[in-house]
C-alpha positions as a Python dict, from the first residue, in 0.01 Angstrom:
ca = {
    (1, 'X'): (0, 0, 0),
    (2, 'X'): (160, 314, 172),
    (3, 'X'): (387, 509, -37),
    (4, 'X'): (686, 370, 176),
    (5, 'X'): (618, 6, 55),
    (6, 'X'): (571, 102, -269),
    (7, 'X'): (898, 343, -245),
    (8, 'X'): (1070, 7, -102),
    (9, 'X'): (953, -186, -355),
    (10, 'X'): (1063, -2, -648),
    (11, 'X'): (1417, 19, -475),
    (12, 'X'): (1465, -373, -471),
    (13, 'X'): (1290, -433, -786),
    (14, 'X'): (1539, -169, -951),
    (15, 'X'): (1870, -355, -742),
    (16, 'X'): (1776, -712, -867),
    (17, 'X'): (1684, -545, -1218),
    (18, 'X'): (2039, -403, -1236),
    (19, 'X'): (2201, -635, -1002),
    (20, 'X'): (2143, -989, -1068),
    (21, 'X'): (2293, -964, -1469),
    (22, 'X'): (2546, -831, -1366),
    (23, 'X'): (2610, -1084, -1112),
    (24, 'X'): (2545, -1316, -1340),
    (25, 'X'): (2763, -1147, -1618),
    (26, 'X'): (3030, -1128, -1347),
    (27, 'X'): (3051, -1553, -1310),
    (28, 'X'): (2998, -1571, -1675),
    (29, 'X'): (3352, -1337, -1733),
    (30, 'X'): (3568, -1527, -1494),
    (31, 'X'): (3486, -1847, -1599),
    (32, 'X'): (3534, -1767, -1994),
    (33, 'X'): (3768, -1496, -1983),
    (34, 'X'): (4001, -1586, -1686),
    (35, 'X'): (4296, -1811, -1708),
    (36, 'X'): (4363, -2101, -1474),
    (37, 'X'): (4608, -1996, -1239),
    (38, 'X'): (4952, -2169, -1136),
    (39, 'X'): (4908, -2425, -780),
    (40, 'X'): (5069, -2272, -550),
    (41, 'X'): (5349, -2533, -568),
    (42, 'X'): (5476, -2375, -882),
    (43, 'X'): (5484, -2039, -691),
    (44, 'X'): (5756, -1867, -966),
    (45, 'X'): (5553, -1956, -1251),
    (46, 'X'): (5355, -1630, -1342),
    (47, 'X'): (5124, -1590, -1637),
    (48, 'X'): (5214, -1394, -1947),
    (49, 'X'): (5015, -1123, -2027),
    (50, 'X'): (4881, -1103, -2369),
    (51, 'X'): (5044, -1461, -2504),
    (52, 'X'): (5235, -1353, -2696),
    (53, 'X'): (5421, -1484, -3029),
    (54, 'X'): (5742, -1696, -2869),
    (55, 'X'): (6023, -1623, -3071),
    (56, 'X'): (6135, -1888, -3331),
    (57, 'X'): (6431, -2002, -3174),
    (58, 'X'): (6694, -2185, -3311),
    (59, 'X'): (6880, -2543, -3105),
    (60, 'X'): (7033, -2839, -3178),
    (61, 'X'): (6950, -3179, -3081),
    (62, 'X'): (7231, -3453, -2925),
    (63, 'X'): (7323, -3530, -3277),
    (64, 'X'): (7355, -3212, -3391),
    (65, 'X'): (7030, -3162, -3604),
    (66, 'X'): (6946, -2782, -3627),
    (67, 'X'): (6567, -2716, -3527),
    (68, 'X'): (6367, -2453, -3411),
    (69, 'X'): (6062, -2423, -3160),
    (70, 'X'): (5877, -2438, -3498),
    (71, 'X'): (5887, -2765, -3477),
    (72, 'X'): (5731, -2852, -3167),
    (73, 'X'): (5457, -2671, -3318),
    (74, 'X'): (5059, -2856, -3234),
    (75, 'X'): (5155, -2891, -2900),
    (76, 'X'): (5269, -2721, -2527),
    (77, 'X'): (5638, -2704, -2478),
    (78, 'X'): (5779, -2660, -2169),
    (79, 'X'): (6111, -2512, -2251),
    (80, 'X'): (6356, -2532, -1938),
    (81, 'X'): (6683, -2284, -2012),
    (82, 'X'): (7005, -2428, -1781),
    (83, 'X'): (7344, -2499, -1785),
    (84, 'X'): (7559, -2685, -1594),
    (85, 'X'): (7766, -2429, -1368),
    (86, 'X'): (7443, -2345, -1280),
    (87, 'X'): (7360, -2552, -919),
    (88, 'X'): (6978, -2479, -909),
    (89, 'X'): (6963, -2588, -1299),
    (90, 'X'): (7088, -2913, -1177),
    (91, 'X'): (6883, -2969, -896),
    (92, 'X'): (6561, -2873, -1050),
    (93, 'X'): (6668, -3136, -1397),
    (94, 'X'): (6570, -3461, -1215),
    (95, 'X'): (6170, -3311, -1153),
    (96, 'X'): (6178, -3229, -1527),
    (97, 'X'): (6263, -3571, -1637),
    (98, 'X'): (5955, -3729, -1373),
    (99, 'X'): (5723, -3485, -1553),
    (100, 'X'): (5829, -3545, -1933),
    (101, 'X'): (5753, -3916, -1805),
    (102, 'X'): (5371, -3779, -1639),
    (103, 'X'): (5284, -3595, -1965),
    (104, 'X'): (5118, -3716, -2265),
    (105, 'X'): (5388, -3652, -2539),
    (106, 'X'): (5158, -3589, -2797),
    (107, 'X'): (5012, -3303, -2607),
    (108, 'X'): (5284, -3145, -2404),
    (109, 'X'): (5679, -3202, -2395),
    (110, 'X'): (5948, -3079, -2203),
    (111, 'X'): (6264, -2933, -2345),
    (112, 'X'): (6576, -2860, -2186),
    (113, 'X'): (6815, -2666, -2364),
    (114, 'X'): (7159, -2640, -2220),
    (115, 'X'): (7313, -2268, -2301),
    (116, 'X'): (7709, -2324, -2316),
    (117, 'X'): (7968, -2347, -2495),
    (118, 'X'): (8108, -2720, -2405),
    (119, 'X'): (8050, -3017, -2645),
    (120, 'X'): (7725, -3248, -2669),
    (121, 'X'): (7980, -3504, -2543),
    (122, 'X'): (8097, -3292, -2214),
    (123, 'X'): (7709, -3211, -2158),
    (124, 'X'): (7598, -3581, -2188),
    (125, 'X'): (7939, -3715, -1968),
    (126, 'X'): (7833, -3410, -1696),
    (127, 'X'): (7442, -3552, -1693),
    (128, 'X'): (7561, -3900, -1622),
    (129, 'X'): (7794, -3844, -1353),
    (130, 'X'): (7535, -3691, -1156),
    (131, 'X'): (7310, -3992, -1249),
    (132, 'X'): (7045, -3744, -1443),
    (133, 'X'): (6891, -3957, -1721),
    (134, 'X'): (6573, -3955, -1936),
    (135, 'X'): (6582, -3606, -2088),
    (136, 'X'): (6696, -3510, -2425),
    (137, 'X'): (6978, -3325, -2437),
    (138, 'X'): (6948, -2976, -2669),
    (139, 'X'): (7216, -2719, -2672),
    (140, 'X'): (7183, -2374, -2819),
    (141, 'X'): (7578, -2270, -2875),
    (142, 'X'): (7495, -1906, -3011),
    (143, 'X'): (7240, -1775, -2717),
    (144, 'X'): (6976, -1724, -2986),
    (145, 'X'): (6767, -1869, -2679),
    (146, 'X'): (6868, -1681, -2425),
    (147, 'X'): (6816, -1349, -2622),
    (148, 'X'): (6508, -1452, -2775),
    (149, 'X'): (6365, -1527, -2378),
    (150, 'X'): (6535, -1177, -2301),
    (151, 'X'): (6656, -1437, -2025),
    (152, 'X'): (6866, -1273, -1719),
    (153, 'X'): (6893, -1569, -1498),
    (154, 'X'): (6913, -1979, -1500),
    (155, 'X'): (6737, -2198, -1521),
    (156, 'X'): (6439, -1972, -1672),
    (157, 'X'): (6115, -2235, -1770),
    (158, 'X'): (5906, -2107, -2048),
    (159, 'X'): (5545, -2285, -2162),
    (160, 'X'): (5456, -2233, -2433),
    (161, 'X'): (5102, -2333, -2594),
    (162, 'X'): (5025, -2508, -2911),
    (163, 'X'): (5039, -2232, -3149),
    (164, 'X'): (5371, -2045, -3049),
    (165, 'X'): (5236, -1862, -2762),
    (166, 'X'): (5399, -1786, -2452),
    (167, 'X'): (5168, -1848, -2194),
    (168, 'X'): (5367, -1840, -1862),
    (169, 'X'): (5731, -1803, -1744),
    (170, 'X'): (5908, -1897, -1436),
    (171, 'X'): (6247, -1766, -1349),
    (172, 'X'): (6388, -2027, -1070),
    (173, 'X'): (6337, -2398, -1006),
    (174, 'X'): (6040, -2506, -943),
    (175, 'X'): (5878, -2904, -830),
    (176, 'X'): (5769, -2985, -1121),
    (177, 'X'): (5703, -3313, -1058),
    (178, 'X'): (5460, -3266, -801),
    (179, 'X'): (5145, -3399, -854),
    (180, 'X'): (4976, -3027, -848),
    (181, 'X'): (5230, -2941, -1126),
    (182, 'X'): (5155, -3237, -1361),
    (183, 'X'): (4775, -3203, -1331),
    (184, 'X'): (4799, -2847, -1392),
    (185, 'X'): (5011, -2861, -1725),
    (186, 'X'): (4778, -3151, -1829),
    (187, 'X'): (4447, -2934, -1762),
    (188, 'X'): (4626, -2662, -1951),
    (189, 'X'): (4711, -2865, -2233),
    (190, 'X'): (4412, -3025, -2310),
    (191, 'X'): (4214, -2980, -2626),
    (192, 'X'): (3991, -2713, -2571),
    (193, 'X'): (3615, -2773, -2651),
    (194, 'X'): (3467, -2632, -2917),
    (195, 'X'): (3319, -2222, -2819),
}
């Protein structure tokens, strides 16, 4: 063997020495350290860096029950922020209600909290007249929400995961009811396996 070959052959036995972990480390980090991206149909909704601690805001149901996001604790929560002078909050409501239908309510829920100060009555009255039905109606009357969010524009969707994390944000409507959408907050809802 001429000391080219051998030259040669140290060379690639040195690149796949190096170079094949760290290929193989390379897969390995995407796959456990990466999070699974928005479909492109939900184009405004961008990851949160770091997840961090959502703020324990404070709402009140159609009957006027005080609770927090504390207790939507154990499971996602899609919390969509609108209001009714708001024209893209409206138009983006009906694909909210077709997902909370698509979702398994155990796992993930959707919450839309209306941020005025009108009346449960005047909310509900405004919802039927333009024939949007099948979402709970939750009205935060002090803009705990909106400051908590740091919210600057309606409707603003927030997920957040099972333990009080945000996880993603999207400022805008979106089609959530696509089929991209529901499969994606499913996958992202699931129980995780076991590490």
């Amino acid at each position: 063997m001429t000391l080219r070959t051998r030259l040669l052959a140290t060379l690639v036995a040195s690149i796949a020495a190096v170079g094949i972990p760290l290929v193989l480390y390379e897969i390995r980090v995407r796959d456990v350290h990466e999070s699974t991206a928005p479909p492109p149909v939900l184009d405004k909704l961008k990851l949160t860096q770091g997840a961090p601690a959502a703020p324990n805001i404070g709402f009140a149901d159609s009957q006027g029950k005080a609770l927090t996001l504390n207790d939507f604790r154990g499971r996602y929560v899609v919390i969509n922020l609108w209001a009714t002078w708001c024209g893209p909050c409206i138009n983006e409501l009906p694909s909210l209600i077709k997902l909370q239908a698509a979702l398994p309510q155990d796992k993930i829920t959707v919450l839309p909290i209306d941020l005025e100060r009108i009346g449960v009555e005047r909310v509900s009255e405004f919802l039927k007249m333009h024939t949007i039905d099948g979402l709970p109606i939750y009205v935060d009357r002090d803009y705990s929400t909106l400051r908590g969010f740091a919210a600057n524009e309606l409707p603003l969707t927030i997920v957040i995961d099972s333990e009080g994390r945000e996880v993603a944000r999207a400022a805008g409507a979106q089609h959530w009811d696509s089929a991209e959408s529901v499969a994606y907050l499913k996958a992202i809802s699931a129980p995780k396996p076991p590490a």
